[in-house]
Every structure is written in C-alpha cells, then in structure tokens.
C-alpha positions in Angstrom: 0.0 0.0 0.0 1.1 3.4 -0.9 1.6 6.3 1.4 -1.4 8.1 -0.1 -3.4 4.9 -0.1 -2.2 4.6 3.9 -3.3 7.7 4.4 -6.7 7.7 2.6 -7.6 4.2 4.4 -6.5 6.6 7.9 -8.7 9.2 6.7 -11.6 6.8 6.5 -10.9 5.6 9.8 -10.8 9.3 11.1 -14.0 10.0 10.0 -15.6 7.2 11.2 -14.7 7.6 14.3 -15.3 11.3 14.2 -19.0 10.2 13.5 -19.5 7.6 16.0 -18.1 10.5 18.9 -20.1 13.0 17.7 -23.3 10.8 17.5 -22.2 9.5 21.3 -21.9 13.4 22.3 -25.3 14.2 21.0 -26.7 11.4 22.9 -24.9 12.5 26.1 -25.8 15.5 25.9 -29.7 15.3 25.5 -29.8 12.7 28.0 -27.6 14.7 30.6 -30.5 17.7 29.2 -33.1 15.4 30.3 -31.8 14.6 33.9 -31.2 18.3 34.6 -34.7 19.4 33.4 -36.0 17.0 35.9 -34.0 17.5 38.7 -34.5 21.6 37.8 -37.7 20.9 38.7 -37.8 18.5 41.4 -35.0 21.1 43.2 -37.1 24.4 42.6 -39.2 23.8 45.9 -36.1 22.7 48.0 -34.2 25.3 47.5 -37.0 27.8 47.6 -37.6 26.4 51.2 -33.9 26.6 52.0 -33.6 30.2 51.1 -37.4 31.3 52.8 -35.4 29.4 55.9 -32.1 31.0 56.0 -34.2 34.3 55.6 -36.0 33.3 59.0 -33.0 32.2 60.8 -31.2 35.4 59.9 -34.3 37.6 60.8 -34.4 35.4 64.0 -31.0 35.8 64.9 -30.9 39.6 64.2 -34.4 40.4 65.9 -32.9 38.5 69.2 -29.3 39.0 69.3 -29.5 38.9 73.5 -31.5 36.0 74.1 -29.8 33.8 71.3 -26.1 34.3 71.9 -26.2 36.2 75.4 -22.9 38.0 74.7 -21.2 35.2 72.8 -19.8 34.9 69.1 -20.7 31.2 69.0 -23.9 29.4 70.5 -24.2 25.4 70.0 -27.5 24.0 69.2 -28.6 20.2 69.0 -28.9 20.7 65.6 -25.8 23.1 64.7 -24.4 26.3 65.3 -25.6 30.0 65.5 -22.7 32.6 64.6 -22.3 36.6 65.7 -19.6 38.4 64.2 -19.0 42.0 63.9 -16.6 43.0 61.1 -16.1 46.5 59.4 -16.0 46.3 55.8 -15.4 49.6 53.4 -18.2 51.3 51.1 -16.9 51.8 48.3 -18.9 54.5 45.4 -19.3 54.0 41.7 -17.0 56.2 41.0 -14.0 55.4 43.6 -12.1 54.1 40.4 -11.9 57.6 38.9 -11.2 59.3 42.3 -8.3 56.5 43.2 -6.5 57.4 39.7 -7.0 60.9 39.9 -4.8 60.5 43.6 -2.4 58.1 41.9 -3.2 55.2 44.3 -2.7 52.8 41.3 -1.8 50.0 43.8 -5.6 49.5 44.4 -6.2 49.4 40.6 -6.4 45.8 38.7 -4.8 46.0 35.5 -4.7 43.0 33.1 -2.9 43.9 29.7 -1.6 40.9 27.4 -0.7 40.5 23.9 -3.2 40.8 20.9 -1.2 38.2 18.9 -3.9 38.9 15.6 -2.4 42.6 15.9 1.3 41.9 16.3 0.8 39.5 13.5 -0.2 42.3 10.9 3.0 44.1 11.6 5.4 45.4 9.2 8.4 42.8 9.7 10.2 46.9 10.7 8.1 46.9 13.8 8.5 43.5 14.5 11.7 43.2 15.0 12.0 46.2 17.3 9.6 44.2 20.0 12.3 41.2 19.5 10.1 39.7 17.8 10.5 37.8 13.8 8.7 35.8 11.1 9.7 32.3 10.6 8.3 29.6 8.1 6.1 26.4 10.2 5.3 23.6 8.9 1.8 22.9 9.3 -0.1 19.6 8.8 -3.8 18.8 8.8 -6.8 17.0 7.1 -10.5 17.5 5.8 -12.6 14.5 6.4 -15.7 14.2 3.8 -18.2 13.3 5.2 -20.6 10.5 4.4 -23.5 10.7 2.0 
C-alpha cells in the first residue's frame, strides 16, 4: 500500500470515528438535558424552602441577638451552630475608580494587559523586529474528512 493509499484508508478511519463521537456526544448531551430538566424541577421547591429558611433564621437571629447568643460569638444547638460576628467592611462609590486614579493610588487598581497576537501578526516585519520579535516559516499539517453521503 502506498503512502497516499495509507493515508486515505487513515482518513476513513478518522472520519468514522469522528462520526460515531459526535453521535455519542449528541446522545450525552440530551440525556444529561433530560436529567437536569428533571432534577430543575424536582430542586425548585427545596431550594426555595432553603432560602425562605435561612431568611427566617437570619431575621431570628438579628431580631434577638441577646436572648440567642447572650454575649457570645458562637452558640451550640442540637442541631448546629448560631454565629455573631462584627466585622467592618469599606463602602466603596461607583466612581472610587476615577477618584483613586486621579490620587495616583494605582496599587488598588487591577490592570490585566496581554498580547493581541492577531495585531502583532499584521505588523510590518520593521516593527517587529523592534519588539524582539521575527517571522519564521512552520510547517503545518492537517486533514478534511468528507463526510458521508
């Protein structure tokens, strides 16, 4: 067998087996569609309970701070535990960016810069090579499976 016979029978093969993952994917992926639909629905009224609960035991808490912890940070329950803690937290305005720059506080600014490689690539070779960078031939190899009728 030639190489281009090898590598049409390995083609063949390829797309084969491209079909058969693609058709197992598809199944997958209604079936796993299915399941979460139904568990969607059979978890709406749980977790609408949970949350209408937590509300209540937060309300609870806050509305008798003296009688449930009676001066403590932690009180122990039969069924778990109840937790006070004061903490100060900062309030920070729409437009604190603006005002931080303006002072020069850049330490409390988050910059993330990177590389637009489809930019760079349009370059004049010129400008290129003053970022260190160059052009360079790659061999590239790759395939186009037809697929069947």
């Amino acid at each position: 067998m030639n190489p281009r016979e090898q590598a049409d029978q390995i083609l063949a093969e390829l797309s084969a087996l491209k079909t058969q993952i693609e058709t197992l994917e598809g199944q997958a992926e209604a079936e796993m569609a299915e399941i979460r639909e139904n568990y969607q629905a059979r978890l709406a009224g749980p977790k609408e309970k949970l949350c209408g609960l937590e509300k209540t035991l937060s309300s609870l808490m806050k509305r008798n701070i003296a009688a449930v912890f009676d001066g403590r940070e932690k009180v122990s329950l039969k069924h778990g535990f109840l937790l006070h803690t004061r903490e100060l937290k900062a309030s920070i305005p729409r437009n604190a960016l603006d005002k931080i720059e303006e002072q020069g506080w850049l330490e409390a600014v988050k910059v993330s810069k990177s590389v637009d490689r489809a930019v760079v690539e349009k370059w004049p070779d010129e400008r290129l090579v003053v970022i260190g960078g160059k052009r360079r031939h790659v061999e590239k190899f790759t395939y186009e499976v037809k697929q069947p009728n």
